[in-house]
N, CA, C and O atoms as CSV, one atom per row, in Angstrom:
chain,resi,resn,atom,element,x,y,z
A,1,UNK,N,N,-0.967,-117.856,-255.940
A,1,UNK,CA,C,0.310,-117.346,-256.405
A,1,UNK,C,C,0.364,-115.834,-256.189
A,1,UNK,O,O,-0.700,-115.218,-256.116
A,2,UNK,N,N,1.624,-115.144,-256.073
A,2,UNK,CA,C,1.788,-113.592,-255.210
A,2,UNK,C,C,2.880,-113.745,-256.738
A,2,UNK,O,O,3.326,-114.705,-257.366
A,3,UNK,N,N,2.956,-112.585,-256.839
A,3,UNK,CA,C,3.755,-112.108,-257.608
A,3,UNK,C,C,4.346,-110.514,-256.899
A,3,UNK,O,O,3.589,-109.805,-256.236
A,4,UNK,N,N,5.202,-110.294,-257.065
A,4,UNK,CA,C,6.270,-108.852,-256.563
A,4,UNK,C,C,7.168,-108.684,-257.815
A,4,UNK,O,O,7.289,-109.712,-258.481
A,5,UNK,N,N,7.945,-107.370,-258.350
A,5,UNK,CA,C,9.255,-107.109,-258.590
A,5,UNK,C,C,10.049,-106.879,-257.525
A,5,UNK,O,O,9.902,-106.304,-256.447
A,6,UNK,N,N,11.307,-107.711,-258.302
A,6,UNK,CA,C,12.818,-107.345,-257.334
A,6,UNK,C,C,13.681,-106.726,-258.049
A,6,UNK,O,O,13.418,-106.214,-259.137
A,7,UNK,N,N,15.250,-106.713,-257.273
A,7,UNK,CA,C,16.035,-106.049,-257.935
A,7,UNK,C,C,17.355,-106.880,-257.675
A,7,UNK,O,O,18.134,-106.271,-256.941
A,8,UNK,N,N,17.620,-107.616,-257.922
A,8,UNK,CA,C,19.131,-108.405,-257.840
A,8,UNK,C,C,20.202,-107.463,-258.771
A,8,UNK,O,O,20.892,-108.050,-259.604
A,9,UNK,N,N,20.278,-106.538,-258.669
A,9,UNK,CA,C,21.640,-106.019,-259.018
A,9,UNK,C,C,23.270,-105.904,-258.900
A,9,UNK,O,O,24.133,-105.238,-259.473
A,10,UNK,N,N,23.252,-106.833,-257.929
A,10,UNK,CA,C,24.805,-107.530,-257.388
A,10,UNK,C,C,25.128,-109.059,-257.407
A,10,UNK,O,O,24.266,-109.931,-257.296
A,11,UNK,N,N,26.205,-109.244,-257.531
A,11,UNK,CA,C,26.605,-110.440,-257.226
A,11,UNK,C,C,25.927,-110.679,-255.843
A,11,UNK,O,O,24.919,-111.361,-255.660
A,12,UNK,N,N,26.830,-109.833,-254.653
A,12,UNK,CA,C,26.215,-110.641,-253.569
A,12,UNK,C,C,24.552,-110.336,-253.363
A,12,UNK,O,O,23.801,-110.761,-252.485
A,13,UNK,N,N,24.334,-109.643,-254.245
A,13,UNK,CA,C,22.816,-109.708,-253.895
A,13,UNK,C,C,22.013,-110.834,-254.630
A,13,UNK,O,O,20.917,-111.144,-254.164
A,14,UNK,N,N,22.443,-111.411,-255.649
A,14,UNK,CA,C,22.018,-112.895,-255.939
A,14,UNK,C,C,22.127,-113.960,-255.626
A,14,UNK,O,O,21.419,-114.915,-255.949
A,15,UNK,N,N,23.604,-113.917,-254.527
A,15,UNK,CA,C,23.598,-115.189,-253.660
A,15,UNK,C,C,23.507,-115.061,-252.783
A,15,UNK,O,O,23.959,-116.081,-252.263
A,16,UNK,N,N,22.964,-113.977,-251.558
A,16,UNK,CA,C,22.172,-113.466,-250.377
A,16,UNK,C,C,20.601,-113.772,-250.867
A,16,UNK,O,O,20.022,-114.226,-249.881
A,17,UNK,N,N,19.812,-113.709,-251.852
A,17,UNK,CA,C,18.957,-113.592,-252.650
A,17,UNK,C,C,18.579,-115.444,-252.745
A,17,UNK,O,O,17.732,-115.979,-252.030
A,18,UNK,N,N,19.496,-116.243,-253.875
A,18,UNK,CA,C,19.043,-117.959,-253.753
A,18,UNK,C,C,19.582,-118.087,-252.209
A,18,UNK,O,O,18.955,-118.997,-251.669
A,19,UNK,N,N,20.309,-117.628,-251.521
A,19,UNK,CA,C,20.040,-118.153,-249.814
A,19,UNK,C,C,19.188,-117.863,-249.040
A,19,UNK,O,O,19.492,-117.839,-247.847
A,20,UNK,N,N,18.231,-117.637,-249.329
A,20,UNK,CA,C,16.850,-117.199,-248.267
A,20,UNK,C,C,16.107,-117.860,-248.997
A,20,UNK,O,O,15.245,-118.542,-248.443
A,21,UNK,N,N,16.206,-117.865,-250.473
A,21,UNK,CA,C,15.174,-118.335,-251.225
A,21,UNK,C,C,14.986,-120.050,-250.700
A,21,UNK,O,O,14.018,-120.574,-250.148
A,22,UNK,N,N,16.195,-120.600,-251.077
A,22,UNK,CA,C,15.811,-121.800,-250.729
A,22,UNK,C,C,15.559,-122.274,-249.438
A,22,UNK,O,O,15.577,-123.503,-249.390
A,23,UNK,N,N,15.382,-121.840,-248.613
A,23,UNK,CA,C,14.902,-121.890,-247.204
A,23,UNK,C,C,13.645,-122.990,-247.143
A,23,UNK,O,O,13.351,-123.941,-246.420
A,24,UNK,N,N,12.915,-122.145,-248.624
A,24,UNK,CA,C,11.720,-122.670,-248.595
A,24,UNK,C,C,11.623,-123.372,-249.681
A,24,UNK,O,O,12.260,-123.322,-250.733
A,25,UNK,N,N,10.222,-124.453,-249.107
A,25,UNK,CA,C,9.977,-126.069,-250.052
A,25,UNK,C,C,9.173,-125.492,-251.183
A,25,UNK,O,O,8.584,-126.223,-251.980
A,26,UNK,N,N,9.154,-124.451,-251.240
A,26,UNK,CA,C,7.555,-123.836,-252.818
A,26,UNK,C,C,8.485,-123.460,-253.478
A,26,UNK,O,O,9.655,-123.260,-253.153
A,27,UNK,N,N,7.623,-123.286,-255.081
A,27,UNK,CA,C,8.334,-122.851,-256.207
A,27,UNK,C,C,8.378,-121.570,-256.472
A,27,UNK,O,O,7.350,-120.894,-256.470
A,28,UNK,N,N,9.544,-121.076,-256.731
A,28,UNK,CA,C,9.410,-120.044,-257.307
A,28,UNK,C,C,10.308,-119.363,-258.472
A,28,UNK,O,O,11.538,-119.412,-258.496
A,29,UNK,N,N,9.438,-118.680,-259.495
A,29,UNK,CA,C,9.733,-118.072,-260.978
A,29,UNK,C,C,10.270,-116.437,-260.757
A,29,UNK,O,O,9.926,-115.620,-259.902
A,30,UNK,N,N,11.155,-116.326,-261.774
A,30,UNK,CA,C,11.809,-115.110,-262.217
A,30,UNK,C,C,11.299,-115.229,-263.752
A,30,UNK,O,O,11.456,-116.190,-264.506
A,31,UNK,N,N,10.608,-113.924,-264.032
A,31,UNK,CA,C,10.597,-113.506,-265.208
A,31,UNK,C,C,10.492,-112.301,-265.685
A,31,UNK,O,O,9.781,-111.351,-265.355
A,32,UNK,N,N,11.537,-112.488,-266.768
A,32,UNK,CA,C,12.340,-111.223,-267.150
A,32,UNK,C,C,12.055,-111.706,-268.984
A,32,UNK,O,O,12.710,-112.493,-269.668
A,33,UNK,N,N,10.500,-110.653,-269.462
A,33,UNK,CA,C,10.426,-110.777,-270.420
A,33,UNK,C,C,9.978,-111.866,-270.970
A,33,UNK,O,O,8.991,-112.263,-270.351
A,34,UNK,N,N,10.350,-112.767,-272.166
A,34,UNK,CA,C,10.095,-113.593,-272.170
A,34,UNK,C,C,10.378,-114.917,-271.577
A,34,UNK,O,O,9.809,-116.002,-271.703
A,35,UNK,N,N,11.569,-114.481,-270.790
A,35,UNK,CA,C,12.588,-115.963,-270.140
A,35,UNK,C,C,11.378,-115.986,-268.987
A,35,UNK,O,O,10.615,-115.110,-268.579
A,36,UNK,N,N,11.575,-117.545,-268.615
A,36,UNK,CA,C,11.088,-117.883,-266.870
A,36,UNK,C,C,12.464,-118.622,-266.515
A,36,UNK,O,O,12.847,-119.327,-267.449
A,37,UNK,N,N,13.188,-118.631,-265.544
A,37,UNK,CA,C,13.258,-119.421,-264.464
A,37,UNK,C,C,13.284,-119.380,-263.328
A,37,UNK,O,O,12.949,-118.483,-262.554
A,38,UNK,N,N,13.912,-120.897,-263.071
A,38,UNK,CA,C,13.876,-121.155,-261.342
A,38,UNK,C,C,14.745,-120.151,-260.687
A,38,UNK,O,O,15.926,-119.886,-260.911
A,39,UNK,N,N,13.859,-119.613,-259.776
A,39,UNK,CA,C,14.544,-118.595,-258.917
A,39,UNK,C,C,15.636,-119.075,-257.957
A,39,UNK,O,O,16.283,-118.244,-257.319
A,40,UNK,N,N,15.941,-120.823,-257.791
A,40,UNK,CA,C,16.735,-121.020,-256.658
A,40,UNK,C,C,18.397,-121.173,-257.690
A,40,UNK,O,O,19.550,-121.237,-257.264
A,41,UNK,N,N,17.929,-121.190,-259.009
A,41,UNK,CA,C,18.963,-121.722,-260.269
A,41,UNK,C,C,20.030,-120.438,-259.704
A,41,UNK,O,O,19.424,-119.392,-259.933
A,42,UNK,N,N,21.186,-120.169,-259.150
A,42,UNK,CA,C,22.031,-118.917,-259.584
A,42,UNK,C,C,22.859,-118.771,-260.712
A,42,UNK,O,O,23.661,-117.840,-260.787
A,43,UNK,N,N,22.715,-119.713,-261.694
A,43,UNK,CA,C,23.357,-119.758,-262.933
A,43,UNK,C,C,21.937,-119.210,-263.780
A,43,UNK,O,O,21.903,-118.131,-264.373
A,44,UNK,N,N,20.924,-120.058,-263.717
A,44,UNK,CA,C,19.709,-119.116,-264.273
A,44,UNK,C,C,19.267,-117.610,-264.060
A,44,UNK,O,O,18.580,-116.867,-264.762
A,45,UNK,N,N,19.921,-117.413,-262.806
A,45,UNK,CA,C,19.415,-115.789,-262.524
A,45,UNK,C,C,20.456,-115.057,-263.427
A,45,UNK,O,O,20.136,-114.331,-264.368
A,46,UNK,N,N,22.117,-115.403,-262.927
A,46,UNK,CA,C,22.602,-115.057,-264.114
A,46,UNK,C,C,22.679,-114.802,-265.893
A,46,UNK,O,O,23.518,-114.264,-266.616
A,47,UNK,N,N,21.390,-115.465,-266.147
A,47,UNK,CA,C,21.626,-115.810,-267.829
A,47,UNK,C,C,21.014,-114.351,-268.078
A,47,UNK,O,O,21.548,-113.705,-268.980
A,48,UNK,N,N,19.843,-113.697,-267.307
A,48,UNK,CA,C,18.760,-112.567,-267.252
A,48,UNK,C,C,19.743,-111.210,-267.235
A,48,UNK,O,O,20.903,-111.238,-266.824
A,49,UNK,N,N,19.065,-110.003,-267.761
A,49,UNK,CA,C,19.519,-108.774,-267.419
A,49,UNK,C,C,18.997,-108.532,-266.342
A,49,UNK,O,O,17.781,-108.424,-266.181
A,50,UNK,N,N,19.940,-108.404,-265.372
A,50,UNK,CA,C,19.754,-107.916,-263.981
A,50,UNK,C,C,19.783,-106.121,-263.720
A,50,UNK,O,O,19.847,-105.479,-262.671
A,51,UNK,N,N,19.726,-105.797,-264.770
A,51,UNK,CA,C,20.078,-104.314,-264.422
A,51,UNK,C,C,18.394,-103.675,-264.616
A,51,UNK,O,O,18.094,-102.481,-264.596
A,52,UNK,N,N,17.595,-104.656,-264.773
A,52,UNK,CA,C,16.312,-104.381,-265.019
A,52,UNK,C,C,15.388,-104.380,-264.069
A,52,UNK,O,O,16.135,-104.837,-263.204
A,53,UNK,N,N,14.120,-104.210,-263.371
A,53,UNK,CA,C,13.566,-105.005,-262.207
A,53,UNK,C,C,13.124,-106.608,-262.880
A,53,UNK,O,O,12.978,-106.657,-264.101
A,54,UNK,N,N,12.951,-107.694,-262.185
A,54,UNK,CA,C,12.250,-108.884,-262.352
A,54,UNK,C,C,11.308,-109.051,-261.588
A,54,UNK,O,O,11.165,-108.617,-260.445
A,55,UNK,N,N,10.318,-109.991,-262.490
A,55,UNK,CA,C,9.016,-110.312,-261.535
A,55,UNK,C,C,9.107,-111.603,-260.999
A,55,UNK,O,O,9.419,-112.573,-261.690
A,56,UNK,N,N,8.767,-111.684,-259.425
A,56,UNK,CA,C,8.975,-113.172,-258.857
A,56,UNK,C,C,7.275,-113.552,-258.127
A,56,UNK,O,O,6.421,-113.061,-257.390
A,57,UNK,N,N,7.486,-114.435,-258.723
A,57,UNK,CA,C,6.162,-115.326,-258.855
A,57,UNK,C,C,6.223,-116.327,-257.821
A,57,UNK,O,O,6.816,-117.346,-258.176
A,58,UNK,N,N,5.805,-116.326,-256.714
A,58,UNK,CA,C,5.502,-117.167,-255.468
A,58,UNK,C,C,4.498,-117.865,-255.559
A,58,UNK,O,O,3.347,-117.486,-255.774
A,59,UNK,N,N,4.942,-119.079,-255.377
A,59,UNK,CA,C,3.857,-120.480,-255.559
A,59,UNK,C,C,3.662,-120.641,-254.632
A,59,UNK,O,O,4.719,-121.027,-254.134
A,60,UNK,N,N,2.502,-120.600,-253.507
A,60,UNK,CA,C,2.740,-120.390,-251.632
A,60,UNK,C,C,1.310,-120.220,-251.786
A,60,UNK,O,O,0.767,-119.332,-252.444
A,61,UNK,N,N,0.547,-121.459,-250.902
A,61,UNK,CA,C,-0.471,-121.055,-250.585
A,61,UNK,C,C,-0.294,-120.508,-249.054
A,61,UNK,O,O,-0.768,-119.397,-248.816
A,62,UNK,N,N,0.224,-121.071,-248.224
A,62,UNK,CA,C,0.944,-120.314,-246.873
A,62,UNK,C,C,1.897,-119.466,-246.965
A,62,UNK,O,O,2.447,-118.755,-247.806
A,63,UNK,N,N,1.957,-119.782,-245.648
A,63,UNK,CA,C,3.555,-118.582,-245.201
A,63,UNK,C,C,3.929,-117.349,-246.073
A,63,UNK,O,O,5.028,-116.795,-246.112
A,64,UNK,N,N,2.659,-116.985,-246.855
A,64,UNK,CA,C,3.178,-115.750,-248.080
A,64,UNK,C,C,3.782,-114.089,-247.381
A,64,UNK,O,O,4.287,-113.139,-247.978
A,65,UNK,N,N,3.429,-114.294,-245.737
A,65,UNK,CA,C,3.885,-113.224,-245.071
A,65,UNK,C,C,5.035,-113.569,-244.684
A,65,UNK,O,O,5.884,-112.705,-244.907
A,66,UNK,N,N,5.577,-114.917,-243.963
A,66,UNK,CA,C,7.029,-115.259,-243.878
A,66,UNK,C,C,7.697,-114.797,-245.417
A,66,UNK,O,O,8.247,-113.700,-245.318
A,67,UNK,N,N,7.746,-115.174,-246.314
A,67,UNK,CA,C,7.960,-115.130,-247.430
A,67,UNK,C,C,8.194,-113.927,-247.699
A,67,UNK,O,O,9.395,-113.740,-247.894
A,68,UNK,N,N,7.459,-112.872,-247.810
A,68,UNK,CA,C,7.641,-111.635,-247.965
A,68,UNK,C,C,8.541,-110.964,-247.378
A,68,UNK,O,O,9.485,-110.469,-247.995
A,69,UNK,N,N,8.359,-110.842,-245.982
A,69,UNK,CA,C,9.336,-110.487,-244.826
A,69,UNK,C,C,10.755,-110.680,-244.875
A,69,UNK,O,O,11.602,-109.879,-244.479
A,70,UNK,N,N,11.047,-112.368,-245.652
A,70,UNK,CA,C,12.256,-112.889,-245.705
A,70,UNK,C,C,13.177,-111.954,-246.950
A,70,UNK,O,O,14.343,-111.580,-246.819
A,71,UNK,N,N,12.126,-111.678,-248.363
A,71,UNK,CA,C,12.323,-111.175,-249.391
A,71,UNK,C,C,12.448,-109.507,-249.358
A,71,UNK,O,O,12.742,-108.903,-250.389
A,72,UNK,N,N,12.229,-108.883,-248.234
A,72,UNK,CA,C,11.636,-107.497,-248.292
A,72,UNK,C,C,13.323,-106.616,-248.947
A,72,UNK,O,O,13.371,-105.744,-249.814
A,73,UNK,N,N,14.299,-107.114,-248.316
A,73,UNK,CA,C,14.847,-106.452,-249.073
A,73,UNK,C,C,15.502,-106.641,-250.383
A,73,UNK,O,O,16.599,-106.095,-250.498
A,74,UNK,N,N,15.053,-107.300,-251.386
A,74,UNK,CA,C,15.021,-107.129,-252.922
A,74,UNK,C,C,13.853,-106.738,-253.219
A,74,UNK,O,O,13.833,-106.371,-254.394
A,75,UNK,N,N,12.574,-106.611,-252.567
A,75,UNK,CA,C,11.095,-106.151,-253.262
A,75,UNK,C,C,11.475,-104.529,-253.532
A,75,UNK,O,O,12.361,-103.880,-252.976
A,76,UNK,N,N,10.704,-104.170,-254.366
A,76,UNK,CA,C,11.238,-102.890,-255.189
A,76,UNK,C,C,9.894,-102.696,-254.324
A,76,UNK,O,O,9.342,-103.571,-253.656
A,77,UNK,N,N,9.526,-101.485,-254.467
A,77,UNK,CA,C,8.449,-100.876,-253.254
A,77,UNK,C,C,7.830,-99.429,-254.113
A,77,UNK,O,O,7.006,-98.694,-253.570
């Protein structure tokens, strides 16, 4: 498991954001505090304060460099 912070601070950056995400067959978590969810949920990303960074938790024993690459622009750096 890889873990990164992101930054979904827009609308279209949360549904540019679950459209890459689900690309892929692995799981992956948003957590913000005490909440977890599914990162592909866009009603779940919504429930979170987005004005915060979140941590996304990649379940990927492969492709964690596709993955990254795909994600690079919400990874906070």
């Amino acid at each position: 498991m890889k873990t990164v912070q992101i930054s979904l601070n827009s609308i279209d950056k949360v549904k540019s954001f679950v459209n890459d995400i689900t690309k892929f067959d692995y799981d992956f978590d948003l957590v913000s505090g005490r909440y977890v969810i599914d990162a592909k949920s866009i009603m779940g990303i919504f429930s979170l304060d987005l004005s915060k960074p979140i941590d996304l938790n990649i379940h990927a024993e492969d492709d964690v460099d596709v993955i990254l690459a795909t994600l690079d622009p919400y990874i906070i750096k």
